[in-house]
GUFIDREN-241665 format. One line per field, with one value per residue (C-alpha): residue number from 1; residue in one letter; x, y, z. Coordinates in Angstrom, 1 decimal. Layout:
# residues N
dogu <- [NUM,...]
lodo <- [A,...]
east <- [X,...]
north <- [Y,...]
up <- [Z,...]
END
This chain:
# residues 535
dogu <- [1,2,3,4,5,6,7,8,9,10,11,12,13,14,15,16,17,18,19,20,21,22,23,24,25,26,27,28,29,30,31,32,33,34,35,36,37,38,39,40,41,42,43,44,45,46,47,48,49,50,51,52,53,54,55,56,57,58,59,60,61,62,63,64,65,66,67,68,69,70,71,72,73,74,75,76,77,78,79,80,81,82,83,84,85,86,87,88,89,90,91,92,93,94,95,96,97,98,99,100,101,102,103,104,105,106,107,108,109,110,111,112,113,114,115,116,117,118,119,120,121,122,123,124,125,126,127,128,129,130,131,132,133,134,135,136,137,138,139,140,141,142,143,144,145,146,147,148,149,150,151,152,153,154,155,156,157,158,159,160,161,162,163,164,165,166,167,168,169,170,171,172,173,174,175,176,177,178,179,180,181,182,183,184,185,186,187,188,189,190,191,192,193,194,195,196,197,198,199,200,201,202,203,204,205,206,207,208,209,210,211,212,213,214,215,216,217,218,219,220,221,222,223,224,225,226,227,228,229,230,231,232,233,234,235,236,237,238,239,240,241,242,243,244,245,246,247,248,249,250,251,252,253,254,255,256,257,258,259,260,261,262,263,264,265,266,267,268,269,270,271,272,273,274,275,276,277,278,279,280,281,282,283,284,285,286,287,288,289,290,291,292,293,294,295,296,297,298,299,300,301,302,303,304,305,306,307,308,309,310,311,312,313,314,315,316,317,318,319,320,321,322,323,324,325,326,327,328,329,330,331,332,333,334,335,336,337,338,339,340,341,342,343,344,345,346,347,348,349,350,351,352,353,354,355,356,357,358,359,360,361,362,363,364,365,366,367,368,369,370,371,372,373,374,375,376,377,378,379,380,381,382,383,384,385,386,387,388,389,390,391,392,393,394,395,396,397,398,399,400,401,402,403,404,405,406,407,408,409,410,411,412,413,414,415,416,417,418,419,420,421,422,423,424,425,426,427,428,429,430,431,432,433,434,435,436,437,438,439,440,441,442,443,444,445,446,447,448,449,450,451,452,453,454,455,456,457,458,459,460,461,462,463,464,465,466,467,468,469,470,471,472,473,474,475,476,477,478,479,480,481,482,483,484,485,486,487,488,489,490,491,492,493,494,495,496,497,498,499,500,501,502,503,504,505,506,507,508,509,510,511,512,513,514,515,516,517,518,519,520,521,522,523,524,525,526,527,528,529,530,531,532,533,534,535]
lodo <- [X,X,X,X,X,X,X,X,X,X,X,X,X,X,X,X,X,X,X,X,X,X,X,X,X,X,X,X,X,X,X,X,X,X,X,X,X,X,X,X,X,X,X,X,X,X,X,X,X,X,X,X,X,X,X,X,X,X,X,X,X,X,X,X,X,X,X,X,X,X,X,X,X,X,X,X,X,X,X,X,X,X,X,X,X,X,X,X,X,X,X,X,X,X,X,X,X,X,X,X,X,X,X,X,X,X,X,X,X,X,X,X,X,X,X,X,X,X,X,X,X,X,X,X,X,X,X,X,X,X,X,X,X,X,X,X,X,X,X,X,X,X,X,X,X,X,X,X,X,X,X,X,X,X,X,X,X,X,X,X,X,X,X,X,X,X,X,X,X,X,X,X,X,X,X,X,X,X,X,X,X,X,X,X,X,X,X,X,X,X,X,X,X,X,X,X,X,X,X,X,X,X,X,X,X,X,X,X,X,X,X,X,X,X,X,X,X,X,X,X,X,X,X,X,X,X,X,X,X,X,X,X,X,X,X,X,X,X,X,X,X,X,X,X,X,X,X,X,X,X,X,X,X,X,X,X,X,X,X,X,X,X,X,X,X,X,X,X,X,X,X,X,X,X,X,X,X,X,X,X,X,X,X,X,X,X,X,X,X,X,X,X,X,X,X,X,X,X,X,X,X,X,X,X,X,X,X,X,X,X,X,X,X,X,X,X,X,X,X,X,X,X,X,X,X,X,X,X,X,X,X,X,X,X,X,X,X,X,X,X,X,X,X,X,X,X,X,X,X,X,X,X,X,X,X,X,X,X,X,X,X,X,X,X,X,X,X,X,X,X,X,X,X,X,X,X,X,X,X,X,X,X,X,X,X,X,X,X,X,X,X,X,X,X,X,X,X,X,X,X,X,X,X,X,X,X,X,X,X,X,X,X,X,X,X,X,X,X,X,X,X,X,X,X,X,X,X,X,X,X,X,X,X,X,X,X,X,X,X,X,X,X,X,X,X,X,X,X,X,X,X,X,X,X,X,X,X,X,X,X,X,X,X,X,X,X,X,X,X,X,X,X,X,X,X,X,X,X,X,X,X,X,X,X,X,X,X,X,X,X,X,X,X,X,X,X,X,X,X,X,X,X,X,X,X,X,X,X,X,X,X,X,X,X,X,X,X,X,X,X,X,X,X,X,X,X,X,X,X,X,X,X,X,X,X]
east <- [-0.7,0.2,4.0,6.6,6.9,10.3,12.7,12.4,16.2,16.3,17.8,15.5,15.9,16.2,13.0,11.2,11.8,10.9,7.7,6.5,6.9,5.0,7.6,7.1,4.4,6.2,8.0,3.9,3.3,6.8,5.7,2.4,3.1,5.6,3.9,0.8,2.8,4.8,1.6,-0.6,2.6,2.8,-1.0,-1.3,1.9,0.8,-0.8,-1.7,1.5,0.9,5.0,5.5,2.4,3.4,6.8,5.1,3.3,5.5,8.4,5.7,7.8,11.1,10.9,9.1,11.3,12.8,16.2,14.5,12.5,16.0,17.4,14.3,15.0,18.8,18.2,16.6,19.4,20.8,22.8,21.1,23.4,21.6,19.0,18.1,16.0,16.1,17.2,14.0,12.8,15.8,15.7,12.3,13.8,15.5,19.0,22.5,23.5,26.3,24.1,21.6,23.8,25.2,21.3,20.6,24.2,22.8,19.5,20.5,22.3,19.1,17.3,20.1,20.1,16.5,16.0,18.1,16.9,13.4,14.3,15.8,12.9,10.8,13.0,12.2,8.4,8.7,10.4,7.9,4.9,1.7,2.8,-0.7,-3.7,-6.6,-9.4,-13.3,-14.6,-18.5,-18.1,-15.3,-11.5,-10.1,-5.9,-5.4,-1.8,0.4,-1.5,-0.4,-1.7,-4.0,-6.1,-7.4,-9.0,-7.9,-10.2,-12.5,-15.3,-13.9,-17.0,-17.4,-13.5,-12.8,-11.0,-10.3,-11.7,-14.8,-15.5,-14.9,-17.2,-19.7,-20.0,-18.1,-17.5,-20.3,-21.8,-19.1,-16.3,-12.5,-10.0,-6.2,-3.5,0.3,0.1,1.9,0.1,1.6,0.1,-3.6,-4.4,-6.3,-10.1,-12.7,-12.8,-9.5,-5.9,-2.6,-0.5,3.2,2.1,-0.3,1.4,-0.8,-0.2,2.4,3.6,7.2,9.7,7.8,9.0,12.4,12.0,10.8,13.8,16.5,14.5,14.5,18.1,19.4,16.4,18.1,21.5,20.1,18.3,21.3,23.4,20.1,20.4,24.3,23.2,20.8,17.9,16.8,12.8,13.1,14.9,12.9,10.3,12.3,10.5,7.2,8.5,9.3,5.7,3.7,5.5,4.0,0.2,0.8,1.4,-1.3,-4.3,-7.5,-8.7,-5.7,-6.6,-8.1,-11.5,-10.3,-6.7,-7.1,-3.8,-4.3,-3.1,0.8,1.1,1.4,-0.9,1.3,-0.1,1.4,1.7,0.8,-2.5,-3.6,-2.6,-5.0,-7.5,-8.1,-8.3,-11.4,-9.9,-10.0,-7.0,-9.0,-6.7,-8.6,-8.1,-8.2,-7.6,-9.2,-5.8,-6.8,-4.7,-5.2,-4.5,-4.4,-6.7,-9.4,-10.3,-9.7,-6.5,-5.8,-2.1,-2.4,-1.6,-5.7,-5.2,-2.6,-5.1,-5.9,-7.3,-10.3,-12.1,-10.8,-12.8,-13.1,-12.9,-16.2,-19.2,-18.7,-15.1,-16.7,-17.9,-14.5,-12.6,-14.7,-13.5,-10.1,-9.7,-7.7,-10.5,-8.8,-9.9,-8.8,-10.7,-11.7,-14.7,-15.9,-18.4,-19.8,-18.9,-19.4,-16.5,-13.5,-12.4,-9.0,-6.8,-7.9,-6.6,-9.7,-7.9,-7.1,-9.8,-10.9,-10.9,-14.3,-13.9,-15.0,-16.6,-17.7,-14.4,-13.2,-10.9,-8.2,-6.7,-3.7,-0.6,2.5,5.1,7.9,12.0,13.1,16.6,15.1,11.6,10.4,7.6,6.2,2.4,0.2,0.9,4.0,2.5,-0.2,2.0,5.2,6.0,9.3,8.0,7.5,9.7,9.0,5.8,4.6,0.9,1.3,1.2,-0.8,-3.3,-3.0,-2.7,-5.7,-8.0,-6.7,-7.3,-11.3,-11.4,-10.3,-12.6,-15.7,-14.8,-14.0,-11.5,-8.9,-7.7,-5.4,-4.8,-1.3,-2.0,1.4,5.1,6.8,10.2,10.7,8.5,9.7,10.9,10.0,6.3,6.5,7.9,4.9,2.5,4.7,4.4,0.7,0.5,2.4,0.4,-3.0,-4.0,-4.4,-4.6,-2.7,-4.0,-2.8,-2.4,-3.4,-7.0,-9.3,-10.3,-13.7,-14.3,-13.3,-14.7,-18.3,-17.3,-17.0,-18.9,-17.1,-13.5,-11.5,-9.3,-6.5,-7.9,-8.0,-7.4,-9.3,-11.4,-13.5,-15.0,-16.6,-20.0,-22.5,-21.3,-22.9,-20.3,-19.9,-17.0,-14.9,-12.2,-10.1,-8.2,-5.8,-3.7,-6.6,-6.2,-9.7,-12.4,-14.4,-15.0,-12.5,-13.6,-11.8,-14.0,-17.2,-19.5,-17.5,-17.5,-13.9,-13.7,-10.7,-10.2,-10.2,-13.0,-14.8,-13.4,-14.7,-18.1,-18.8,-17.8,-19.9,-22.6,-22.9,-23.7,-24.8,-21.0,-21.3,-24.1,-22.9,-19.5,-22.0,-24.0,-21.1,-19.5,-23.0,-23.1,-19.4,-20.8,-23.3,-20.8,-18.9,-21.6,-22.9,-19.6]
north <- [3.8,0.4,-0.8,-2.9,-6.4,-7.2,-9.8,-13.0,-13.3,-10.1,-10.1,-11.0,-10.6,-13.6,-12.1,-12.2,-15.5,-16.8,-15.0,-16.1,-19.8,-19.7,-20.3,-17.5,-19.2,-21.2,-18.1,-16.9,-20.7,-20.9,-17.4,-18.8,-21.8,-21.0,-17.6,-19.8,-22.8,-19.9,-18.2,-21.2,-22.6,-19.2,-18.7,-22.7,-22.0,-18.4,-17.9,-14.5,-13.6,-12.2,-11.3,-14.4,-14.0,-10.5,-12.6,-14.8,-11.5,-9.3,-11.4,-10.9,-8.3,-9.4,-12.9,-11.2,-8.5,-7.6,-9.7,-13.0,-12.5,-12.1,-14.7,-17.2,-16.1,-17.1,-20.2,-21.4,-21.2,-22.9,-20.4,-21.0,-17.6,-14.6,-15.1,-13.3,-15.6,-17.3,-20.8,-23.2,-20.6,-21.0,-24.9,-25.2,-24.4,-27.4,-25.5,-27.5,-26.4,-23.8,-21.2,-21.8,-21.0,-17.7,-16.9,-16.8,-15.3,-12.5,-12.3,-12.2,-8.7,-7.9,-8.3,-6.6,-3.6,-2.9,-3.5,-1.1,1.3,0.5,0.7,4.1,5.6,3.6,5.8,8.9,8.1,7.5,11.0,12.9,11.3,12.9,15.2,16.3,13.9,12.9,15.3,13.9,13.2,13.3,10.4,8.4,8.5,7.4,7.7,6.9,5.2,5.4,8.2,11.0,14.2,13.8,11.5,14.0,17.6,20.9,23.3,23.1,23.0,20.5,18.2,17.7,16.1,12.4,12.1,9.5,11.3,12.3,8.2,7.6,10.4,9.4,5.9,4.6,7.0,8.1,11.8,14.2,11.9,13.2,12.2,11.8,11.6,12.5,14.5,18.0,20.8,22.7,20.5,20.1,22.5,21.3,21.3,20.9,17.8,16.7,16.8,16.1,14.2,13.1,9.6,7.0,6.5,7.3,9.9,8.6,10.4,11.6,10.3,6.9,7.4,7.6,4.4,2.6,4.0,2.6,-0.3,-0.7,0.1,-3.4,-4.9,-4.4,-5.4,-8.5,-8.8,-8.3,-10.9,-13.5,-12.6,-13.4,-16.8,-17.2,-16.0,-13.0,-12.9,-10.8,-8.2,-7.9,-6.9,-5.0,-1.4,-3.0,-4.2,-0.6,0.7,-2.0,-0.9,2.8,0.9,-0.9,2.1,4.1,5.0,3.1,7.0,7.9,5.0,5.9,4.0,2.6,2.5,2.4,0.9,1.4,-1.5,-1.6,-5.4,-7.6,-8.3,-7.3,-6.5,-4.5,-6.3,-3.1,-3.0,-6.3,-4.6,-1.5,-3.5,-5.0,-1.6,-1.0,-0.1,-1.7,-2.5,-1.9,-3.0,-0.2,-1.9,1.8,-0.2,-3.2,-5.5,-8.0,-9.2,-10.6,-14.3,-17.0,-19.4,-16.7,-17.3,-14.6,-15.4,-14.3,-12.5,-10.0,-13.4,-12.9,-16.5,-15.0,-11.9,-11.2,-7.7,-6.6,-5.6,-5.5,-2.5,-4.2,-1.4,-2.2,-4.0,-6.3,-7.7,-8.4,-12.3,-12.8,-12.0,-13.3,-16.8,-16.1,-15.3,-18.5,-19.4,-19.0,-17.4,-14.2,-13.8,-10.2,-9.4,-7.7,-5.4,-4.5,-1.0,1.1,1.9,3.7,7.0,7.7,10.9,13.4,17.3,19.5,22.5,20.6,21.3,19.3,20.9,21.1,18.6,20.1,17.2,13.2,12.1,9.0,8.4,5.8,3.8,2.5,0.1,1.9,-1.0,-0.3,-0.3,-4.2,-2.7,-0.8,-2.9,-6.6,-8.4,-11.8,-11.4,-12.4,-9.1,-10.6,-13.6,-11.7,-9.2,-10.6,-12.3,-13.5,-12.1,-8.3,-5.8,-4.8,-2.7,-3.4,-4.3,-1.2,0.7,-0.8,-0.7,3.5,3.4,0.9,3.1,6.5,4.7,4.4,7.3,9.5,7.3,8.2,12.1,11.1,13.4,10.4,11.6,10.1,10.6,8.6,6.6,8.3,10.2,7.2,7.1,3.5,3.6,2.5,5.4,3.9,4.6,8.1,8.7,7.5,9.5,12.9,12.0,11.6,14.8,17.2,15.4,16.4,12.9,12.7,15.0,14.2,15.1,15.8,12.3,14.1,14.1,11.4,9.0,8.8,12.6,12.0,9.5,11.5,14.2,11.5,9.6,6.3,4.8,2.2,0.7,-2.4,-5.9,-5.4,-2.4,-0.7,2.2,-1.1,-1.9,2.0,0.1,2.8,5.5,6.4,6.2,3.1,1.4,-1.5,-3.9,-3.7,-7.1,-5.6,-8.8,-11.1,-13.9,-14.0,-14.2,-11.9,-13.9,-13.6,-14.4,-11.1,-8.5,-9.0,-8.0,-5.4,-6.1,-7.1,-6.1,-9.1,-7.1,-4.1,-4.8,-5.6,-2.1,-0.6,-1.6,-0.6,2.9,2.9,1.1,4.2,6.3,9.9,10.9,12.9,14.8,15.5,17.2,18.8,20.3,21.3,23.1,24.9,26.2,27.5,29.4,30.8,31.9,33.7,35.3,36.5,38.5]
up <- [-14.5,-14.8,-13.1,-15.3,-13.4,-12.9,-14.0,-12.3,-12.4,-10.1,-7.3,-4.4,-0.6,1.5,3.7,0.5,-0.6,3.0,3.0,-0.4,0.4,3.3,5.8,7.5,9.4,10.9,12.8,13.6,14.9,17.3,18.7,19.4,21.0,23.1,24.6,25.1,26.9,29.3,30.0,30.6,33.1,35.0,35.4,37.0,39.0,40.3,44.0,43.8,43.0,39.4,38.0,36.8,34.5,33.4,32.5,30.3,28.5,28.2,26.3,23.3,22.2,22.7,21.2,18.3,17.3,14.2,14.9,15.6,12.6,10.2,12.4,11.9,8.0,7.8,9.7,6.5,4.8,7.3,9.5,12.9,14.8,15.2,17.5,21.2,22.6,26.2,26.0,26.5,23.4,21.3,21.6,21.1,17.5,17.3,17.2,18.8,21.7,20.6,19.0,21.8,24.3,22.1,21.7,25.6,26.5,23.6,25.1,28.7,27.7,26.0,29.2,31.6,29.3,29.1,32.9,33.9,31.7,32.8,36.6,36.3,34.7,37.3,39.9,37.7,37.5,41.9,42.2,40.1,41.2,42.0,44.9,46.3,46.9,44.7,44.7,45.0,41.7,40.6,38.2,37.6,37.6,34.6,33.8,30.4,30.0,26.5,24.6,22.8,22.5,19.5,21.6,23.4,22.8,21.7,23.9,26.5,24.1,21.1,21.4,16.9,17.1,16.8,19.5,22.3,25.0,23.3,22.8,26.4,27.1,24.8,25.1,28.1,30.9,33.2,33.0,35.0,34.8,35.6,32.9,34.0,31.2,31.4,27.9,28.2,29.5,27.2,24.0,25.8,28.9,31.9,31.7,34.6,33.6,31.7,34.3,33.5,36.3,35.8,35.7,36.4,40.2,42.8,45.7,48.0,51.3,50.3,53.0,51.7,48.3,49.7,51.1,47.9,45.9,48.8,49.0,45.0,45.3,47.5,45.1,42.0,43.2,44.5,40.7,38.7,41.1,40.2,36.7,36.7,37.8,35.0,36.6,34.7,35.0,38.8,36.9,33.9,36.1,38.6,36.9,37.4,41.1,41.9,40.9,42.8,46.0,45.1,44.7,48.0,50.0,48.5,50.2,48.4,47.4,45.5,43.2,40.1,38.8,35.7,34.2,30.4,28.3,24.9,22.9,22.1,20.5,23.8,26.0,28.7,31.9,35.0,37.9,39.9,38.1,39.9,43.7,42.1,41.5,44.7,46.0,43.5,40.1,36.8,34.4,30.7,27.4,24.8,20.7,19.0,15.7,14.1,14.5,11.7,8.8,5.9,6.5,3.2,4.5,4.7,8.9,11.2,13.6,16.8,16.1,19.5,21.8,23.0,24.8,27.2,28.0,31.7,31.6,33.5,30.1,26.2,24.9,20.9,18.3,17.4,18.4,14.8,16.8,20.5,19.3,17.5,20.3,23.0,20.5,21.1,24.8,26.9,29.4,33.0,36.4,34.5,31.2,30.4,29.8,26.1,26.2,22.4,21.8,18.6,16.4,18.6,17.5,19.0,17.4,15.8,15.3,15.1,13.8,11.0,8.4,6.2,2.5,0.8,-2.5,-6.1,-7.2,-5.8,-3.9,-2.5,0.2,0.0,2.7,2.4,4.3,3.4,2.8,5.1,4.0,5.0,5.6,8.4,9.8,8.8,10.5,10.5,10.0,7.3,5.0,3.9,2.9,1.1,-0.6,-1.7,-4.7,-6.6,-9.5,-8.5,-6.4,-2.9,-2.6,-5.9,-4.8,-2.3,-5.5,-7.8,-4.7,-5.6,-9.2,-10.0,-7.9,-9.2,-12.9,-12.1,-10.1,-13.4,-15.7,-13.6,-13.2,-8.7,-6.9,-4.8,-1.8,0.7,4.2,5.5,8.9,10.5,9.3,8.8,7.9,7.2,4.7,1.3,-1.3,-4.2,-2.6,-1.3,-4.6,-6.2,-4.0,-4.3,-8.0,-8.7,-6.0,-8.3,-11.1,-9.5,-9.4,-5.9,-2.5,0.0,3.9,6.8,8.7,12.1,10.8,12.2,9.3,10.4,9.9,6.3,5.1,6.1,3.7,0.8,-1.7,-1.0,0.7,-0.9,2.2,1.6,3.8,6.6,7.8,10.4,8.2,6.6,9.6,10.0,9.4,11.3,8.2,5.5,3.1,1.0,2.5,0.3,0.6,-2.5,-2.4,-4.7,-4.9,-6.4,-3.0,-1.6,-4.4,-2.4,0.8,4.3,7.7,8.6,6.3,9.1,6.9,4.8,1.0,-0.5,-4.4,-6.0,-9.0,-11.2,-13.1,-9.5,-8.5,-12.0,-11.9,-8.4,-8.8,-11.6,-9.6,-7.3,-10.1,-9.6,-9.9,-13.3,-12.4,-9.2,-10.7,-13.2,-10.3,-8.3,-11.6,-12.4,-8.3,-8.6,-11.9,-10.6,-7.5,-10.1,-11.7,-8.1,-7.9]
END
């Protein structure tokens, strides 16, 4: 079970190198800063005029994307080309004023592309709009933005599934509530209580339609001229321009209760949402996973840019978060409020059934390491995982083979259920898994099951820091950390509570500490016996 470490003289990526010497920190600290200085300079600027803001939030994703980080990594080896980054962010990097200039030039082609893309789906969204008025509700109206099917349920009926709207039913909605979601009908059929609309825009009159698109029409000439002039940020949020016109027109009663955005790595937020909410809604940001990392210094960080929040409400994924986050939030006119919520189920595929296990069985939870050719990233997993010393992914697998090693000792069924079907993920480790599958070592799931309904079917989980399954505190099942990397010594800010095993032996004598395993296999082989005999 054990993996062959490689040669030190082995060739090692560039990424890798920057990651293991800390350096890649220093990309998380620029982000940081200059999100927080843009956002704190359009929030004292704004007079109730809320784009700039939205600006300032949504360039999250842009400045942070896969080519700045292999940029930020070749700049320290002193090749500063590459980056797409507007100019006060490029020479906040200290660069000359060449590839600074080619960094904006690239990024103001960035921003000309996507906005145009984004306006004509805006146009799309306007013409398919909600085409009848909104009908009285008993509770409230909720339209949940940005989820796929799996978030919601099967049948009328489906109340034992994990799902998203069974939370929201359960634990935030009022009795007789109406949800709104723009999920096929042909994946999940309309309830009494569940509709499917387009989109999230509100009922508009249709020659007024007409006259948003012409108006958004001479609007986005007007934007791309500005942006030829080096004045971009109008048409970067010409899409969310073209949607506030649609709010403004509405009538206060096509305006749904609460618009939910479930969380997508920014805390971007519409500037239409702001016009709904002065007509009575709320904007809610929902955290359907725990977000942490597992930062070296053992604190918990705020790497979701909570400073530059300005939602209504951040539903936390569970009550354990609320303080931490509450910590993080920027305190401004606009701070969201964090109600303390238990743990968020959010997808889940009932007719998915969940195999009865032979004997004791633990569920592993793992982070697939991703392909560098095709995705890197700049958070604290690549400080925590990479070293000169061992190939890409290697503690991604020792992470499975040191579990499946104790699970064989103490007679445990390991079973694993993938977070998604990810094709980036590295072969080396999908090897590994199809591997010890053929093996009979380990069971591999369906990933559409909800991890919560597992984990209540086994003796114990095993999950890598931090990822959101350790922080399922109201379960049964004993729940551990398994540092597999030997960094924290047991103790992280970021575990709230759960335990973090820094070893095998640690891992060894737990199992073994939850005993009962051998005469639970014993009694499950005597019942299947007796089965037999029955026949």
């Amino acid at each position: 079970m054990t993996e062959t470490i490689v040669s030190k003289n082995a060739s090692v990526s560039a990424f890798r190198r920057v990651a293991q010497s800390g350096r890649l920190a220093n990309f998380r600290d620029f982000l940081t800063d200059f999100m927080g200085s843009q956002f704190r300079a359009a929030l004292a600027e704004c007079n109730g005029d809320m784009y700039a803001v939205g600006v300032a939030q949504r360039l999250r994703s842009l400045i942070g994307s896969t080519a700045n980080v292999r940029a930020f990594v070749k700049l320290q080896s002193g090749n500063p080309f590459g980056f797409i980054l507007p100019f006060q962010a490029a020479r906040s990097l200290e660069l000359s004023l060449f590839p600074v200039t080619i960094a904006s030039f690239r990024f103001g082609l960035l921003v000309t592309k996507l906005s145009i893309i984004r306006f004509i789906k805006a146009l799309v969204f306007v013409l398919v709009a909600r085409s009848r008025p909104i009908l009285e509700q008993k509770g409230q109206s909720v339209c949940l933005i940005g989820i796929g099917g799996s978030a919601l349920n099967i049948g009328q009926n489906d109340t034992a599934s994990h799902t998203l709207e069974n939370w929201l039913r359960n634990y935030y909605l009022t009795e007789g509530s109406t949800i709104f979601h723009s999920v096929s009908v042909g994946l999940r059929p309309d309830t009494v209580d569940r509709f499917f609309v387009p989109n999230f825009l509100p009922f508009v009159s249709r020659h007024m339609r007409i006259w948003i698109i012409v108006k958004a029409v001479f609007r986005c000439l007007a934007c791309l001229f500005a942006c030829f002039l080096g004045q971009w940020r109008k048409l970067f949020m010409l899409d969310d321009w073209v949607f506030s016109e649609m709010f403004r027109y509405a009538d206060g009663g096509q305006i749904y209760d609460r618009y939910i955005f479930s969380f997508q790595g920014d805390q971007y937020r519409p500037n239409w949402s702001y016009i709904a909410e002065k007509k009575g809604a709320l904007a809610v940001q929902l955290n359907y996973s725990a977000n942490t990392v597992p930062s070296l210094d053992q604190e918990y960080w705020d790497r979701d840019g909570l400073d530059t929040a300005t939602w209504n409400e951040i539903i936390p994924f569970s009550a354990e978060f609320a303080p931490f986050i509450i910590s993080k939030l920027g305190k401004h006119r606009f701070t969201p409020r964090v109600p303390k919520m238990p743990a968020v189920h959010y997808s889940d595929n009932s007719e998915v059934e969940i195999p009865d296990f032979e004997k004791p069985t633990i569920a592993l939870f793992d982070v697939a390491p991703l392909d560098e050719r095709l995705h890197v990233g700049f958070l604290d997993f690549h400080d925590y995982l990479e070293t000169l010393e061992n190939s890409p992914g290697f503690f991604n697998r020792k992470f499975i083979t040191d579990v499946i090693a104790v699970a064989k000792k103490h007679e445990v069924k390991v079973v694993i259920k993938p977070k998604r079907a990810d094709p980036r993920v590295q072969k080396s480790y999908t090897d590994l898994l199809e591997k010890l599958e053929e093996d009979d070592e380990i069971s591999i799931l369906h990933p559409d099951i909800a991890p919560s309904r597992l984990i209540a079917k086994c003796a114990a989980a095993i999950v890598m820091p931090f990822s959101t399954i350790g922080y399922f505190s109201e379960k049964e099942t004993q729940i551990r950390f398994y540092d597999v990397v030997g960094k924290f010594d047991g103790q992280h800010e970021a575990a709230m509570g759960t335990k973090i095993m820094s070893s095998y032996k640690e891992l060894d004598e737990w199992l073994a500490s939850l005993g009962g395993f051998k005469s639970l296999h014993d009694s499950a082989s005597a019942s299947k016996a007796d089965e037999k005999c029955a026949e």
